[in-house]
VEXBA-640858 format. One record per residue: x, z, y of N, C-alpha, C, O in turn; residue in three letters. Coordinates in steps of 0.2 Angstrom, whole numbers, padded with zeros to 4 digits, always signed. Layout:
<pts>
XZYXZYXZYXZYAla/...
</pts>
This chain:
<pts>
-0990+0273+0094-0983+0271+0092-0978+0276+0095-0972+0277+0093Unk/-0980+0279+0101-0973+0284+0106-0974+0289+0099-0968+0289+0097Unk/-0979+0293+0095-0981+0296+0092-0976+0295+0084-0973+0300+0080Unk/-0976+0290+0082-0971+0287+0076-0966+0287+0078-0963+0292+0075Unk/-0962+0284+0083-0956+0286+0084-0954+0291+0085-0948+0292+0084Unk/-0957+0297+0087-0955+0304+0088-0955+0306+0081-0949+0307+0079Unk/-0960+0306+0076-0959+0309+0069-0954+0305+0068-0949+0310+0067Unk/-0951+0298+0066-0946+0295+0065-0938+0298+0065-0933+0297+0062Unk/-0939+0302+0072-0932+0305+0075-0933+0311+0071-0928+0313+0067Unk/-0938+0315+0070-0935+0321+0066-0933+0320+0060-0928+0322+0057Unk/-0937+0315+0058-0935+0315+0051-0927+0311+0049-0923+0312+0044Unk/-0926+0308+0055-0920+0306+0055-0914+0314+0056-0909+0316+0054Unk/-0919+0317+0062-0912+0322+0062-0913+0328+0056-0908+0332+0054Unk/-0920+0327+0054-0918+0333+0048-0914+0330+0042-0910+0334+0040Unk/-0913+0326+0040-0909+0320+0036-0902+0320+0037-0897+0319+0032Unk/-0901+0322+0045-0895+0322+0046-0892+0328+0043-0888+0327+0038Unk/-0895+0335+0046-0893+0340+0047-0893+0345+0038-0890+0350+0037Unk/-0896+0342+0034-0894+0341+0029-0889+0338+0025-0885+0340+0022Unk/-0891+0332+0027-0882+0329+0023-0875+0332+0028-0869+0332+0026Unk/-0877+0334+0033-0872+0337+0036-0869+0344+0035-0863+0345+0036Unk/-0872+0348+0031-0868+0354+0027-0865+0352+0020-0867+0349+0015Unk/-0858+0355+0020-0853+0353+0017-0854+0355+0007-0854+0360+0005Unk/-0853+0352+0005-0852+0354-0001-0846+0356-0004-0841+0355-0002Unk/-0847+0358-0011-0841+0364-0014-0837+0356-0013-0833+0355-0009Unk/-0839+0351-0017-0835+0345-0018-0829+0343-0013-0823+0341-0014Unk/-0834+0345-0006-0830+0342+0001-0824+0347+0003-0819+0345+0007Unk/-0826+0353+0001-0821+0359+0001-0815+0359-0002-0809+0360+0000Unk/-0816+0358-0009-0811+0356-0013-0807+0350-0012-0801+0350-0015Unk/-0809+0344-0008-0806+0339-0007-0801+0339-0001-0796+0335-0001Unk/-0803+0342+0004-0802+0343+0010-0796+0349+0007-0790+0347+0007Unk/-0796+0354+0004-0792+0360+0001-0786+0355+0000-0781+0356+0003Unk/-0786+0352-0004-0782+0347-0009-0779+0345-0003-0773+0346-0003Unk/-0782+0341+0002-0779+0338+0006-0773+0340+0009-0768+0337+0009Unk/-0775+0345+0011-0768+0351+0016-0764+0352+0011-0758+0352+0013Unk/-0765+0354+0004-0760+0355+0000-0756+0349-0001-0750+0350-0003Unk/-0758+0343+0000-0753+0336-0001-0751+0338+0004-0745+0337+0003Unk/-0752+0340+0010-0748+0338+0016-0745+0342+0016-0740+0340+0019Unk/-0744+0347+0015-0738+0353+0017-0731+0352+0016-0728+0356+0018Unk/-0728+0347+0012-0723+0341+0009-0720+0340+0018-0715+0342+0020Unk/-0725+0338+0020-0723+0334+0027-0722+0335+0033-0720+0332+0037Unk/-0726+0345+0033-0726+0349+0037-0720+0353+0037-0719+0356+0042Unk/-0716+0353+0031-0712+0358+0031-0705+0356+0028-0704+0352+0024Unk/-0701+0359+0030-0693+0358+0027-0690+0359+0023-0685+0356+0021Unk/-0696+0365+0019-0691+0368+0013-0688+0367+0008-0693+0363+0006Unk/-0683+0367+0004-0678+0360+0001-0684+0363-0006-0687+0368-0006Unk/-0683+0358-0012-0684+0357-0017-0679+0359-0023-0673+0359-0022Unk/-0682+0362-0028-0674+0365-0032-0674+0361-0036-0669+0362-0040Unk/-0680+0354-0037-0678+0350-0042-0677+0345-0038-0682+0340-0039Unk/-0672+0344-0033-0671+0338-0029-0668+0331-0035-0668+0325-0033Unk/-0666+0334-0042-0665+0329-0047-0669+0326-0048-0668+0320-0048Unk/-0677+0327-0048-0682+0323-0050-0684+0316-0044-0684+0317-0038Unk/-0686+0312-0048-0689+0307-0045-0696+0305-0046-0700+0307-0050Unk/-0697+0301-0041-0705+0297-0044-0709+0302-0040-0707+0305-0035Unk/-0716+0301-0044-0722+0302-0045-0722+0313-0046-0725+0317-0043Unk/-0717+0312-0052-0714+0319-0053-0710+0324-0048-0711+0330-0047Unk/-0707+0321-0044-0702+0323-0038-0708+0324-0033-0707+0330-0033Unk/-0712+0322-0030-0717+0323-0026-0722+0329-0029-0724+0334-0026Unk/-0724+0328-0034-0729+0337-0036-0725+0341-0038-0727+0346-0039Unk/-0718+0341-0038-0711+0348-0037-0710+0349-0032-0705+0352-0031Unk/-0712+0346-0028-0709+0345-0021-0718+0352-0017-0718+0357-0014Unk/-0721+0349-0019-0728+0350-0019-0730+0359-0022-0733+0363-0020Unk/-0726+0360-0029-0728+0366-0029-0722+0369-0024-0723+0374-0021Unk/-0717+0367-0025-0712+0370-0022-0714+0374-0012-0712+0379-0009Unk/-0717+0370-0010-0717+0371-0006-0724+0375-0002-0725+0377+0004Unk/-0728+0376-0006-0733+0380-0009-0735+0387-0012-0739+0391-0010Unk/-0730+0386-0017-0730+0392-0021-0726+0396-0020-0727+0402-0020Unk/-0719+0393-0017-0716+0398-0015-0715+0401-0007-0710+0404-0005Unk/-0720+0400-0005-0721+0402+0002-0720+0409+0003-0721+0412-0002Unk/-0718+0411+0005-0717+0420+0006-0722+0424+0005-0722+0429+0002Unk/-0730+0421+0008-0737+0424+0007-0738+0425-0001-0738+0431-0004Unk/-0737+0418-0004-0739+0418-0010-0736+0419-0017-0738+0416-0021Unk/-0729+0423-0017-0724+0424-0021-0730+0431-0023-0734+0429-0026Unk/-0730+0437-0022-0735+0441-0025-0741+0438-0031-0743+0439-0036Unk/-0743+0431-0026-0750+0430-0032-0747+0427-0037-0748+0428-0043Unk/-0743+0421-0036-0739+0419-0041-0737+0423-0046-0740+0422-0052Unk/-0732+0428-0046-0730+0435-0049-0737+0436-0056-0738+0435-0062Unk/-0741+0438-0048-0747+0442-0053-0752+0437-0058-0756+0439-0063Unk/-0752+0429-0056-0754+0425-0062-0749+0421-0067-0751+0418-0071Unk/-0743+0423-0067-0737+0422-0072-0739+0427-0077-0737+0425-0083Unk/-0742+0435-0075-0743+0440-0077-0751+0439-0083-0752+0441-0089Unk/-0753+0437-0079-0760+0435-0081-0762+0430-0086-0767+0429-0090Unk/-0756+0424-0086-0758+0418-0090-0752+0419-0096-0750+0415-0101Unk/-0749+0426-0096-0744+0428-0104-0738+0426-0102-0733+0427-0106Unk/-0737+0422-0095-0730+0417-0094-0722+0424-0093-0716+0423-0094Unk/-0726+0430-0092-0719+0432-0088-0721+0441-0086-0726+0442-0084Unk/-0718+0446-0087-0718+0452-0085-0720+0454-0078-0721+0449-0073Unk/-0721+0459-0077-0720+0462-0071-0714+0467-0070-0712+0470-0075Unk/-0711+0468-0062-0707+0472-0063-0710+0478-0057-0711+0477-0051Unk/-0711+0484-0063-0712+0491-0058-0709+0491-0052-0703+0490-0051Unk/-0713+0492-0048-0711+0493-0040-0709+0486-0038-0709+0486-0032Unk/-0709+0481-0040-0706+0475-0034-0711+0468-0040-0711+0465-0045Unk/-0718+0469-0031-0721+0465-0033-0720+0457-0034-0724+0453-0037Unk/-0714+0456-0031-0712+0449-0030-0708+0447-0033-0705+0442-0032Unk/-0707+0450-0041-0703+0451-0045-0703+0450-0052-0708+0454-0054Unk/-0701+0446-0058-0705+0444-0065-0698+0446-0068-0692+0446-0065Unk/-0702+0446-0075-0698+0445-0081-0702+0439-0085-0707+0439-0088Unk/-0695+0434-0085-0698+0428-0090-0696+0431-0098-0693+0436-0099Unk/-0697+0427-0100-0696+0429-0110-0689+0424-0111-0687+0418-0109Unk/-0686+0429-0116-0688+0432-0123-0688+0437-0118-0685+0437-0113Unk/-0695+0442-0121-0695+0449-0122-0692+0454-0120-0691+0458-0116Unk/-0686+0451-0129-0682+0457-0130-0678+0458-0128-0674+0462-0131Unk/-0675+0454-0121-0669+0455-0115-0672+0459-0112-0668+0463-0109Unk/-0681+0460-0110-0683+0462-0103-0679+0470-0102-0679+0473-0097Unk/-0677+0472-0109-0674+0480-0105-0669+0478-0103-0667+0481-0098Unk/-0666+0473-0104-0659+0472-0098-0660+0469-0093-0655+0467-0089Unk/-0666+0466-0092-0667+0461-0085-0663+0467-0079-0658+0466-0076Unk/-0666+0472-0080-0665+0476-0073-0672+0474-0068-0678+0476-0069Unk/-0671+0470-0063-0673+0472-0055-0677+0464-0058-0681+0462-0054Unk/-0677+0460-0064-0681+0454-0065-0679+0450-0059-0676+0452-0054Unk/-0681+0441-0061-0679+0436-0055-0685+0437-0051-0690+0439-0051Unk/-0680+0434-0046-0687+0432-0040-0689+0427-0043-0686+0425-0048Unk/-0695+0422-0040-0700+0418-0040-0697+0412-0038-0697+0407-0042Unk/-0694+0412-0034-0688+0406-0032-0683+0406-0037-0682+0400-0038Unk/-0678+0411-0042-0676+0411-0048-0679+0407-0054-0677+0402-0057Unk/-0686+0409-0055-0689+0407-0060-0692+0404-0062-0695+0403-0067Unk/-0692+0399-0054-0695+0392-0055-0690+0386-0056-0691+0381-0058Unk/-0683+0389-0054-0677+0383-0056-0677+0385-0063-0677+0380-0066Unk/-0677+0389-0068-0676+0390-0074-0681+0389-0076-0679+0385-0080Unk/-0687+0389-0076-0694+0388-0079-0698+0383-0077-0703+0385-0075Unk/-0695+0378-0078-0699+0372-0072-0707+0372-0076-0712+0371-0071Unk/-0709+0372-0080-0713+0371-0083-0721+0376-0085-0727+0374-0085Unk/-0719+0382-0084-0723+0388-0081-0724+0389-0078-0730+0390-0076Unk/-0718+0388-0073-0717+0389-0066-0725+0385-0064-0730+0388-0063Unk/-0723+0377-0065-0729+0372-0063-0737+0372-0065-0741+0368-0062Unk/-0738+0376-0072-0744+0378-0075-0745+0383-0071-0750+0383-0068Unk/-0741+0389-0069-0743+0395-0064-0746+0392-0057-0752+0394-0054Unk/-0742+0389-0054-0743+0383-0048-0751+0381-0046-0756+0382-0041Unk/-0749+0378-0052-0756+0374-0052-0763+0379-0053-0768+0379-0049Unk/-0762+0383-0057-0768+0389-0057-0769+0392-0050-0775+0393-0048Unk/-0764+0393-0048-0763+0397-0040-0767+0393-0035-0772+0395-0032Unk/-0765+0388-0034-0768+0381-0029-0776+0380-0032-0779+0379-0027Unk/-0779+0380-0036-0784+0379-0038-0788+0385-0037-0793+0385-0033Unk/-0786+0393-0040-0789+0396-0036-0790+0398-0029-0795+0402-0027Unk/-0785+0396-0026-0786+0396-0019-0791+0390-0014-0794+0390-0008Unk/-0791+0386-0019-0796+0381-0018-0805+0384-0019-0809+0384-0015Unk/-0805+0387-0024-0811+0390-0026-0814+0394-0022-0820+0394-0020Unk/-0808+0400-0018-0810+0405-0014-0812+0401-0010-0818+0403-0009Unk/-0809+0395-0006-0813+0392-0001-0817+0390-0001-0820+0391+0004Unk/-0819+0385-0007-0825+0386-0008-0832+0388-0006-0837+0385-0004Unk/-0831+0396-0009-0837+0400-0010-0835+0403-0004-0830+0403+0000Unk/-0845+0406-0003-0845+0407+0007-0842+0415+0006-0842+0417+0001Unk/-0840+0418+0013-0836+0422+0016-0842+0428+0013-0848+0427+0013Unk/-0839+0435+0011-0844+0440+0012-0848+0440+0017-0846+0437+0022Unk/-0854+0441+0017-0859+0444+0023-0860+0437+0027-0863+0437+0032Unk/-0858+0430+0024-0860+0426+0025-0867+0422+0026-0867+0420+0020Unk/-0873+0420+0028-0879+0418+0026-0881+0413+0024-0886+0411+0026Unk/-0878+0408+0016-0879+0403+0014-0886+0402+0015-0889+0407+0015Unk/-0890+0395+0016-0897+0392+0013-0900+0396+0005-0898+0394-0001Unk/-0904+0400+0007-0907+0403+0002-0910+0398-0002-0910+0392+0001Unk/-0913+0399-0010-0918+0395-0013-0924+0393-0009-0927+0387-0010Unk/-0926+0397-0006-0932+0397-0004-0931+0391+0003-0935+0385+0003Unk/-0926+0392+0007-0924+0386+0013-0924+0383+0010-0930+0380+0010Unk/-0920+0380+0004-0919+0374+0002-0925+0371-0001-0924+0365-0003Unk/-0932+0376-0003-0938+0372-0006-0942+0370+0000-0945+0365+0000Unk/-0941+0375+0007-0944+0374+0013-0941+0368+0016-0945+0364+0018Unk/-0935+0367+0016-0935+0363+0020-0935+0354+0015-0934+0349+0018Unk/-0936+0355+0007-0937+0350+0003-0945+0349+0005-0947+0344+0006Unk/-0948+0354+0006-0956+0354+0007-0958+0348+0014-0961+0343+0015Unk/-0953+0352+0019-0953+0348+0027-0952+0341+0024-0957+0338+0024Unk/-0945+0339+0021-0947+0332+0022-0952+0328+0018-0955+0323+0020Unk/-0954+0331+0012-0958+0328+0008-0965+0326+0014-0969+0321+0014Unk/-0966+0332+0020-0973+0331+0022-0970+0327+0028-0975+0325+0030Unk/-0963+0326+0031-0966+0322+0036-0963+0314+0032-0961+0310+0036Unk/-0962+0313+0026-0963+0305+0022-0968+0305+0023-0970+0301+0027Unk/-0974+0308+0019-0980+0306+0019-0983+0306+0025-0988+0302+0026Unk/-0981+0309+0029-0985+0308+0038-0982+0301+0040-0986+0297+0043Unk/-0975+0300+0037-0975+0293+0039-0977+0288+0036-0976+0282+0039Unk/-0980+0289+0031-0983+0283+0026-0989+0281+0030-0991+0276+0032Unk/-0992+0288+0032-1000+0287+0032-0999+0285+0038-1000+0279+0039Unk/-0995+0288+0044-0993+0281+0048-0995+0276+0052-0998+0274+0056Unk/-0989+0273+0047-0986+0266+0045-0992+0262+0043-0994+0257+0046Unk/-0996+0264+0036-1004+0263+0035-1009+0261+0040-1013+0256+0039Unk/-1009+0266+0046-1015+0266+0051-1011+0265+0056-1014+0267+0061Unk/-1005+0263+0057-1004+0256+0062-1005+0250+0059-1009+0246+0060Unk/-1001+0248+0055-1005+0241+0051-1012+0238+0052-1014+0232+0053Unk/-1016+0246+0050-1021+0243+0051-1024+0239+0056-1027+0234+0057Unk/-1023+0245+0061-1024+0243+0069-1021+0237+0071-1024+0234+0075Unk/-1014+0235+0068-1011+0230+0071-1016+0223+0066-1019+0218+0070Unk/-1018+0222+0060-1024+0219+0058-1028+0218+0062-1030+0213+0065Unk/-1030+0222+0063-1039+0223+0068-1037+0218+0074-1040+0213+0075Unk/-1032+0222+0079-1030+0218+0085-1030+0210+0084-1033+0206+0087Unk/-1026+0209+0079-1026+0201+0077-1031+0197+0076-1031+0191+0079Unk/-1038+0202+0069-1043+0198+0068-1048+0197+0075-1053+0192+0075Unk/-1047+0202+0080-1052+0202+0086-1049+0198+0091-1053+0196+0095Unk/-1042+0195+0091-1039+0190+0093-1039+0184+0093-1038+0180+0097Unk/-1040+0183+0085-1043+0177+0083-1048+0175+0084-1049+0170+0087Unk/-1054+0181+0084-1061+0181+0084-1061+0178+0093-1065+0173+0093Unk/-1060+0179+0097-1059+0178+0105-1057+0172+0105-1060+0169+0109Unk/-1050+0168+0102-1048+0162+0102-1053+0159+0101-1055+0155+0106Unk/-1055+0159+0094-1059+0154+0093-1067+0153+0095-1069+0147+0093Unk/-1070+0157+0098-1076+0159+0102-1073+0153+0111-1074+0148+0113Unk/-1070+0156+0111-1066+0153+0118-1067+0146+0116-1071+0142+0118Unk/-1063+0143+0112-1063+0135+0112-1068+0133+0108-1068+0127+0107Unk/-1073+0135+0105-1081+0133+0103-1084+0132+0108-1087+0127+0108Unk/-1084+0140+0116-1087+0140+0120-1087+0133+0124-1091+0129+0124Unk/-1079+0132+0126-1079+0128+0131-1080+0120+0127-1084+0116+0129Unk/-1077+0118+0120-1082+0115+0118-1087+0112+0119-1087+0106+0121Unk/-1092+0115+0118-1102+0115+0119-1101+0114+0125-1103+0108+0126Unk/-1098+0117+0130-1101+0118+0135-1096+0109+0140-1097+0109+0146Unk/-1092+0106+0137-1091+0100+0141-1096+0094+0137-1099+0089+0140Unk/-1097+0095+0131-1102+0090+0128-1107+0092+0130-1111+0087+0129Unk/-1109+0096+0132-1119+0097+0135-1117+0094+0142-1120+0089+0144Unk/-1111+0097+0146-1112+0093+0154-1112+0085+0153-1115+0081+0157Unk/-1107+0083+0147-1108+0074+0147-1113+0072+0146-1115+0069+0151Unk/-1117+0073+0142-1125+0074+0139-1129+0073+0146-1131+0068+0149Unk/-1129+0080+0148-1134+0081+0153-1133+0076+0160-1138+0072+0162Unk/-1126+0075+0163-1126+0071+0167-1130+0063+0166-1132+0061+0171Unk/-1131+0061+0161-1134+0054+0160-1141+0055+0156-1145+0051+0157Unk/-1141+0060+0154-1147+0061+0152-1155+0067+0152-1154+0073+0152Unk/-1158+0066+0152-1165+0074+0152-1165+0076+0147-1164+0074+0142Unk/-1166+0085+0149-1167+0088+0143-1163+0088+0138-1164+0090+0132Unk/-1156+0086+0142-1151+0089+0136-1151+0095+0130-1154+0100+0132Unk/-1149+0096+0125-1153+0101+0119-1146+0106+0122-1140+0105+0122Unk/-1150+0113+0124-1146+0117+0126-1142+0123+0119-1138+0128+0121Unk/-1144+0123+0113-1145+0127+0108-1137+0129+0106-1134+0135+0105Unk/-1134+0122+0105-1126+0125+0103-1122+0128+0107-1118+0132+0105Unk/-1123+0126+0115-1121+0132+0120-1121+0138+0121-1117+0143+0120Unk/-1131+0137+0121-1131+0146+0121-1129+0150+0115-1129+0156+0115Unk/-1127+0145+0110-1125+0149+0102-1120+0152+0105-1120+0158+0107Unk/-1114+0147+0107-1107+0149+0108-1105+0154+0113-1101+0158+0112Unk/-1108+0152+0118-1109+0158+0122-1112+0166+0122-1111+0171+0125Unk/-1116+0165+0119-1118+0172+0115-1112+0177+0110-1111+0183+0110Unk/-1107+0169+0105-1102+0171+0102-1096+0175+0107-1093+0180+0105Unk/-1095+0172+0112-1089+0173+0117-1091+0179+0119-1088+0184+0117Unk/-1097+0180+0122-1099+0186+0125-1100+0193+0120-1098+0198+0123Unk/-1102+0193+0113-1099+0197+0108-1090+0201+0107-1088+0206+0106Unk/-1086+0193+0106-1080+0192+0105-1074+0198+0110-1070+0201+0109Unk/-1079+0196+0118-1077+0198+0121-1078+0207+0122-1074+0211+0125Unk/-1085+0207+0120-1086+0215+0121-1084+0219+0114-1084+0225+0114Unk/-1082+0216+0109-1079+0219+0104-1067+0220+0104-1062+0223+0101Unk/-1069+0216+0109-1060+0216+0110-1058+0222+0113-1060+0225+0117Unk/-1051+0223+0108-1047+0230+0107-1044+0231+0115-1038+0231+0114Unk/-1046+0231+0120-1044+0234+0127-1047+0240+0129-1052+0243+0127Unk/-1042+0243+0133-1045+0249+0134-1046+0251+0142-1048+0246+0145Unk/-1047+0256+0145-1047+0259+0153-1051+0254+0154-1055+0252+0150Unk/-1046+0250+0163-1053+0246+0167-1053+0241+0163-1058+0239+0163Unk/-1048+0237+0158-1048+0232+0155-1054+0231+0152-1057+0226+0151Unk/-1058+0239+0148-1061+0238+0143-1069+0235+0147-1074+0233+0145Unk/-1067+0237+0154-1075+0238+0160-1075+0229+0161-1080+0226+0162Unk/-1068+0225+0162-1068+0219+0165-1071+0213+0159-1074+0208+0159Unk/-1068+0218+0154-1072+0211+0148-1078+0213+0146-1081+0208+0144Unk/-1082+0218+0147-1089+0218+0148-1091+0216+0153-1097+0214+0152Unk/-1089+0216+0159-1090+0212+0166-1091+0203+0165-1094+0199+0168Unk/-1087+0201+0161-1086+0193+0160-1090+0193+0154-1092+0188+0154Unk/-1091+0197+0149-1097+0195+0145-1103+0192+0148-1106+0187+0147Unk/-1105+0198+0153-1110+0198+0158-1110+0190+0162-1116+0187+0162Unk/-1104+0189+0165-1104+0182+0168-1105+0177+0164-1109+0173+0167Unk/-1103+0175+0161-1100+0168+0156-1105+0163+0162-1110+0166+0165Unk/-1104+0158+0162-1107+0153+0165-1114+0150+0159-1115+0153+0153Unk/-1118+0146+0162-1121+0144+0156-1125+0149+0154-1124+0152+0149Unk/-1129+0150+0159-1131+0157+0154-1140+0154+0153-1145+0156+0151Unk/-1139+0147+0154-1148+0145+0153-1146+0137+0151-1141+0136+0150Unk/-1150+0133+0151-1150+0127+0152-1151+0124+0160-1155+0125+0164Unk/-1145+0118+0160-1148+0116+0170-1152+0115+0168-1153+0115+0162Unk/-1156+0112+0176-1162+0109+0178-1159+0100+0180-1155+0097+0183Unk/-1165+0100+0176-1166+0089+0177-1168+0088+0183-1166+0083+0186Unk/-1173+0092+0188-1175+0090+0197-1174+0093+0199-1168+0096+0198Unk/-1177+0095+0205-1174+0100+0212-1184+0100+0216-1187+0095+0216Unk/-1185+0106+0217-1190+0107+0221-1190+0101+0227-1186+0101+0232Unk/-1195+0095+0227-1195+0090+0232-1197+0093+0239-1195+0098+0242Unk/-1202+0089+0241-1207+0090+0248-1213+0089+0246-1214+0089+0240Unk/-1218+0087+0250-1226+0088+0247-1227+0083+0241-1233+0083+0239Unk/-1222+0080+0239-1225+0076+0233-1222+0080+0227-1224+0078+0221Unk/-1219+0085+0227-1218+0091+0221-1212+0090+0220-1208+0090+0225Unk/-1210+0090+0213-1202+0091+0210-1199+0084+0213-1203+0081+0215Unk/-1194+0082+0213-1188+0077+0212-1184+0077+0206-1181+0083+0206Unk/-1183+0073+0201-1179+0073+0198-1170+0070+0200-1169+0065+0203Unk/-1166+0075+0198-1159+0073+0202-1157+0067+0198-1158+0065+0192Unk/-1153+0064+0204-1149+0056+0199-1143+0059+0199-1142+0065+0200Unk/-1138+0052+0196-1133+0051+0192-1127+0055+0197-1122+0058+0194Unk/-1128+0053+0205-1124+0057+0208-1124+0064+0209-1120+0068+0208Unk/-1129+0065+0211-1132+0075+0210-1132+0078+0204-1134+0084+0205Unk/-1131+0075+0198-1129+0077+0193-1122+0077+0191-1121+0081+0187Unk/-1119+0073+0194-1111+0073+0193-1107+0079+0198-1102+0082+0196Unk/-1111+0082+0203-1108+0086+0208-1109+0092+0204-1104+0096+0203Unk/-1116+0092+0202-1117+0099+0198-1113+0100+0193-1111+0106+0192Unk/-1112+0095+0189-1108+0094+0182-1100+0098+0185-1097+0102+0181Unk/-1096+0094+0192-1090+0096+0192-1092+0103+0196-1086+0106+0196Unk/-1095+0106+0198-1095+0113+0200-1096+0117+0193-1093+0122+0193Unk/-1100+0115+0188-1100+0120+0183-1092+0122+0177-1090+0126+0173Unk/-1090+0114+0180-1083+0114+0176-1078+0119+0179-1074+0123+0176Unk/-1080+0119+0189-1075+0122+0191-1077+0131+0188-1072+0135+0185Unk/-1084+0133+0188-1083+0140+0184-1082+0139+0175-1080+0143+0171Unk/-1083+0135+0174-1079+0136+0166-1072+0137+0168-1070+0143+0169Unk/-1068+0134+0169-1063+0138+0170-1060+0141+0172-1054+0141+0172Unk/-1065+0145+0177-1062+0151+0179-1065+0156+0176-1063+0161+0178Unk/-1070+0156+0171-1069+0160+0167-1064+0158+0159-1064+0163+0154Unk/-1062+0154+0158-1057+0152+0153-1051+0156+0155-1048+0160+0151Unk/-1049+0157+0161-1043+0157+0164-1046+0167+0166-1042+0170+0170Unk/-1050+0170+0164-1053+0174+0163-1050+0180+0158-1047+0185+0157Unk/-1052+0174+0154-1053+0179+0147-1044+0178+0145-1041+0182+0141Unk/-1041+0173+0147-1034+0171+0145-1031+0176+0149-1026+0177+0146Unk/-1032+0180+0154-1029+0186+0158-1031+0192+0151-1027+0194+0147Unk/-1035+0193+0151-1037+0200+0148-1035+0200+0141-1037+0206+0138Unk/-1033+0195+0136-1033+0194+0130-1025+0195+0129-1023+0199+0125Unk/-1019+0189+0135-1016+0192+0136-1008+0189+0130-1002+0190+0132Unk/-1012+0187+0124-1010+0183+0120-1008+0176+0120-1012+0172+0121Unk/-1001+0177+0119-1000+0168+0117-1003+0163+0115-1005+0158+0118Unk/-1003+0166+0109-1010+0159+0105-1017+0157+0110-1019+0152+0112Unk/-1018+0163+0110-1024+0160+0116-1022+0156+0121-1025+0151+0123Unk/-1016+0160+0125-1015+0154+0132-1012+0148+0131-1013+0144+0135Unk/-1010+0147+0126-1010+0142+0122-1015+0135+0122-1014+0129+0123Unk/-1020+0140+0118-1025+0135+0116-1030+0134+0121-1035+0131+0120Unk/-1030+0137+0126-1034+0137+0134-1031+0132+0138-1035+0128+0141Unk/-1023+0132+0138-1022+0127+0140-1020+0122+0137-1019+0117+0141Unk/-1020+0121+0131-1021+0115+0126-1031+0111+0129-1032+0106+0131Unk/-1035+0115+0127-1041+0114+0129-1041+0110+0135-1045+0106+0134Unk/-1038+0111+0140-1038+0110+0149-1036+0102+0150-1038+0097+0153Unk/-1031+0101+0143-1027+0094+0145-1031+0092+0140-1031+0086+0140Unk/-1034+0094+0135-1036+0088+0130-1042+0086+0129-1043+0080+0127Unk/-1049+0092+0133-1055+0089+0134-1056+0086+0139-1055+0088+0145Unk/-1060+0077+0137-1062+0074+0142-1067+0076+0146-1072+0080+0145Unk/-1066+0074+0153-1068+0078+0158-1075+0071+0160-1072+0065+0161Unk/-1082+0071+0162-1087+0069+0160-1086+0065+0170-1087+0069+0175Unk/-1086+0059+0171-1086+0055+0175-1079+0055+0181-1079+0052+0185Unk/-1073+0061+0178-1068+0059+0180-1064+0056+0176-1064+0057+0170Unk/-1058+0051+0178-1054+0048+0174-1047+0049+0179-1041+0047+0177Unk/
</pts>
């Protein structure tokens, strides 16, 4: 069992450590996030403060994004890229939006800040391209970075697949074990109160009468003594229920006389039999109260002491 629960923790922490590496999804989501907030971090005024709504918040959003001072170059150079807008030689931070046929007279072209009040619409297609590929980069890992190769990710699918199956098999062969302890539990219960059974109906018997029939005793007692040297205990435990197999009471049929004097045997009476009879009772249960130590189990102390109070006891009342 200390042995399950230790594979139980790896596989719980390889499980973790696993779901614990980030995916593109999580990156993108988290990316997204900082870009909503930047609204809230910063002061920079909006150049479509006319807008409302739903609308007024994503201009507010590229606005204060896009036109960062960082990102007025990439901007430029995706305006450039997506057909929206010229470039102007020598100043990176600098466009010509269309018609065309004006760009000889732009001169020095607008700034980016220009060209998003006049072009709300590009402007926001450029925007939105820029923020996405910024999302992207973060995304993907860093040059010279060490991602989980193919090969980790089949090793370490391999590790869990093999410690499921070690937990299977197990979970399997504790079961079992836990089966066995049970039927070897039962098997001792019920030995147990067969034994002491036989063995109060032969003392009623033998008290009043000779030659009581000793056979279903010795059955039973035999059964106990079996029951007991098959039970799943171990160290001194395993030495003490072979020690009480050995003991059980009853190990013969009593005797109906006692060695007289020169006239040979005496058969004992009604009183010398009753004495005998309560001294035999006193070792039945001390070895009942025996086997109910080393068993250890409820049902049994149970049904030991259920047995104590409900068999009639042979000439006391």
């Amino acid at each position: 069992m200390r042995f399950r629960g230790w594979a139980l923790l790896v596989c719980l922490g390889t499980l973790l450590s696993v779901s614990a590496l980030p995916s593109s999804a999580d990156v993108h989501t988290v990316r997204e996030a900082d870009i909503l907030t930047v609204r809230e971090v910063t002061a920079a005024p909006s150049p479509t403060a006319t807008t409302s709504g739903a609308g007024a918040d994503v201009d507010d959003v590229h606005t204060v994004y896009c036109l960062a001072k960082e990102r007025r170059k990439a901007v430029v150079e995706a305006a450039v890229r997506l057909g929206l807008a010229k470039e102007v030689e020598g100043k990176p931070e600098r466009l010509v939006p269309p018609p065309w046929e004006s760009a000889s007279k732009a001169g020095n072209g607008q700034t980016v800040e220009k060209w998003a009040e006049g072009s709300r619409e590009p402007f926001r297609r450029v925007c939105d391209a820029v923020m996405q590929a910024d999302a992207n980069a973060s995304a993907a890992p860093e040059p010279g970075a060490s991602g989980p190769s193919t090969l980790e990710a089949l090793a370490a699918g391999a590790l869990l697949a093999v410690l499921g199956s070690a937990l299977t098999l197990m979970g399997g062969a504790t079961e079992r074990s836990a089966a066995r302890r049970r039927a070897q539990a039962d098997e001792l219960d019920g030995a147990t109160i067969r034994f002491a059974l036989a063995a109060e109906g032969y003392l009623s018997v033998w008290v009043g009468e000779r030659d009581a029939a000793y056979g279903e005793l010795g059955a039973t007692r035999d059964e106990l003594s079996v029951a007991l040297r098959r039970f799943g205990v171990a160290g001194a435990r395993r030495g003490e229920a072979r020690d009480l197999a050995d003991s059980l009471p009853f190990d013969g049929p009593l005797p109906d006389s006692t060695p007289g004097g020169p006239q040979g045997n005496r058969y004992l009476d009604e009183r010398e039999k009753q004495t005998e009879a309560d001294r035999q009772r006193t070792l039945l249960e001390g070895a009942l109260s025996s086997v109910d130590r080393l068993a250890s189990t409820s049902p049994l102390r149970r049904a030991v002491r259920k047995l104590r109070r409900d068999v009639p006891r042979g000439g006391r009342t």
